[in-house]
C-alpha positions in Angstrom: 91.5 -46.1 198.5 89.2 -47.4 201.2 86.5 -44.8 202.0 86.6 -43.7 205.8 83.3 -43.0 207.8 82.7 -42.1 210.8 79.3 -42.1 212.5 77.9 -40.2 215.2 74.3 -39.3 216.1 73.0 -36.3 215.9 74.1 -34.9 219.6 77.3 -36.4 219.0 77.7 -34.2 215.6 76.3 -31.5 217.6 78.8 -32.1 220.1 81.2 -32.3 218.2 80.6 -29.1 216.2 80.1 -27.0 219.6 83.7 -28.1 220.8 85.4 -27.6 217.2 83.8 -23.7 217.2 86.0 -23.3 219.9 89.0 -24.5 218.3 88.3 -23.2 215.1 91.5 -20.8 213.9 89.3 -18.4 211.6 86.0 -18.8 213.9 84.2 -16.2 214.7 81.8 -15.3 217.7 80.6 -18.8 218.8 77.9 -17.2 221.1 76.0 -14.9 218.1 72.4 -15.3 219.0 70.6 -17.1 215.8 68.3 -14.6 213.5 67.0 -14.8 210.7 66.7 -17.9 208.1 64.7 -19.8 206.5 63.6 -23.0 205.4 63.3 -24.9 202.2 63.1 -28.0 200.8 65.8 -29.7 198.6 65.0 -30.9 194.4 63.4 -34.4 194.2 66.5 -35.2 192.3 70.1 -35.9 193.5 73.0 -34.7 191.2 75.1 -37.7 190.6 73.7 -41.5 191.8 75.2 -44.8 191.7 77.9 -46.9 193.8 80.9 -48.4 194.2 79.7 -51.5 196.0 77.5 -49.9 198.7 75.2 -47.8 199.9 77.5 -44.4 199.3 76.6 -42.9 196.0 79.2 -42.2 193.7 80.8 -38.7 193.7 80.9 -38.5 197.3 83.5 -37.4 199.4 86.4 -39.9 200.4 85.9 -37.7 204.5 82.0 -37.7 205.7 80.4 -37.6 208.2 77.7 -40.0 208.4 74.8 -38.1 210.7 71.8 -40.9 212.0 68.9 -38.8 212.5 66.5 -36.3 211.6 68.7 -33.5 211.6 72.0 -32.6 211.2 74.0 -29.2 211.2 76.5 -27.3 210.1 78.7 -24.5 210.9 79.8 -21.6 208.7 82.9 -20.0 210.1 85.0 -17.3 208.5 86.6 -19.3 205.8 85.1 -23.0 206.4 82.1 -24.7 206.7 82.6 -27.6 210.0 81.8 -30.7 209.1 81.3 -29.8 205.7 80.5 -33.4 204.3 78.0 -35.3 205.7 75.5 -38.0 204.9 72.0 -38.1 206.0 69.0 -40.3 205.4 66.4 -39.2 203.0 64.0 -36.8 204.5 66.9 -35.7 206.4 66.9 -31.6 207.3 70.1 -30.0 207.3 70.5 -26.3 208.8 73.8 -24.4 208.2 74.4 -21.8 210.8 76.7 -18.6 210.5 78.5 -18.7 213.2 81.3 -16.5 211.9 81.7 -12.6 211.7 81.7 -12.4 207.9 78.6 -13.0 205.8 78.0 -16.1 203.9 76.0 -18.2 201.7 75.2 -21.7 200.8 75.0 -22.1 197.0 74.2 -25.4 194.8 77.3 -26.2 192.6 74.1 -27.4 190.1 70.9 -26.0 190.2 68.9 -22.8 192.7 66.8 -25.0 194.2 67.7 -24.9 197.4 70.6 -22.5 199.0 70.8 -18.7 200.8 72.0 -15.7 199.8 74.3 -13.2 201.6 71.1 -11.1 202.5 69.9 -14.2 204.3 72.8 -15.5 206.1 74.8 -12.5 207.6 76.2 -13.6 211.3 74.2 -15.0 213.5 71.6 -16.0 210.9 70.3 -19.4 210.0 69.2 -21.5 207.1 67.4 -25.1 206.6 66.8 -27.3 204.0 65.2 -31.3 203.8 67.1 -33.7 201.3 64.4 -36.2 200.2 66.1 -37.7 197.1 69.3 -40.0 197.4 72.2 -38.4 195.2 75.5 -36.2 196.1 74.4 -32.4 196.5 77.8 -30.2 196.5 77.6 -26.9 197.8 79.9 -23.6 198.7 80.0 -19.9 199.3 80.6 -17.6 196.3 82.1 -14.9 199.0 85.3 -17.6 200.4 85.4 -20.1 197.3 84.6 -21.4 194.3 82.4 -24.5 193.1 85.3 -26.6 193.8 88.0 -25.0 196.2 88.2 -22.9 199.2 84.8 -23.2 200.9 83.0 -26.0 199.9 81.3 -29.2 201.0 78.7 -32.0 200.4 75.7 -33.9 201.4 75.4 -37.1 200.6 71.5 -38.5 201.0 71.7 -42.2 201.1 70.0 -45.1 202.4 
């Protein structure tokens, strides 16, 4: 099966994220103030690497968004993370906001490198972390999934 991108720049995805919130069916407040956070840089290492014929490593997911730019972001809502798989450039920081009424967090499937507890992503709060190493980095949150159901997504750092 053919894989299917779609690319939009950053104000696009941003865009694009600010209008789903809205439509969301388990969003929470869209207009929490953002506190908290933090900031910390992914492992030098990507999780799984190769490709099936171009620049998409293998092990990514079939549904991405493809983000040009130095930053890209995510939503956590009550249940779902919007635009959970994306693909970003090396050197690429990606910040995950809670924009839901529930905590959160943002684990690694492999490794602690990188990620935010509940204590550091309650509503409203914030976190950010820079991909510098090409590879497929699948993450989730332990309260509203596991490592591979329920809430879950993916960066992809290629190119």
């Amino acid at each position: 099966m053919p894989r299917r991108r779609v690319r939009l720049p950053a104000a696009g995805l941003l865009l694009a994220l600010v209008i789903g919130t809205g439509l969301a069916a388990c969003g929470g407040d869209g207009g929490a103030s953002a506190t908290g956070g933090g900031t910390t840089e992914a492992p030098s290492g990507g999780l799984s690497s190769g490709g099936g014929g171009d620049d998409t490593p293998a092990g990514a997911p079939d549904d991405m968004v493809v983000v040009d730019g130095a930053t890209a972001t995510v939503n956590a809502l009550d249940n779902t993370f919007q635009a959970p798989d994306i693909q970003v450039k090396p050197g690429t920081t990606v910040t995950w906001t809670n924009k839901g009424r529930n905590d959160h967090d943002v684990l690694p499937v492999d490794g602690d490198a990188w990620g935010v507890d509940t204590t550091g992503f309650t509503p409203g709060a914030v976190y950010s972390t820079t991909f510098t190493t090409p590879g497929v980095y699948h993450y989730y949150c332990s309260i509203h999934g596991t490592t591979t159901a329920g809430m879950v997504g993916t960066v992809v750092v290629a190119g």
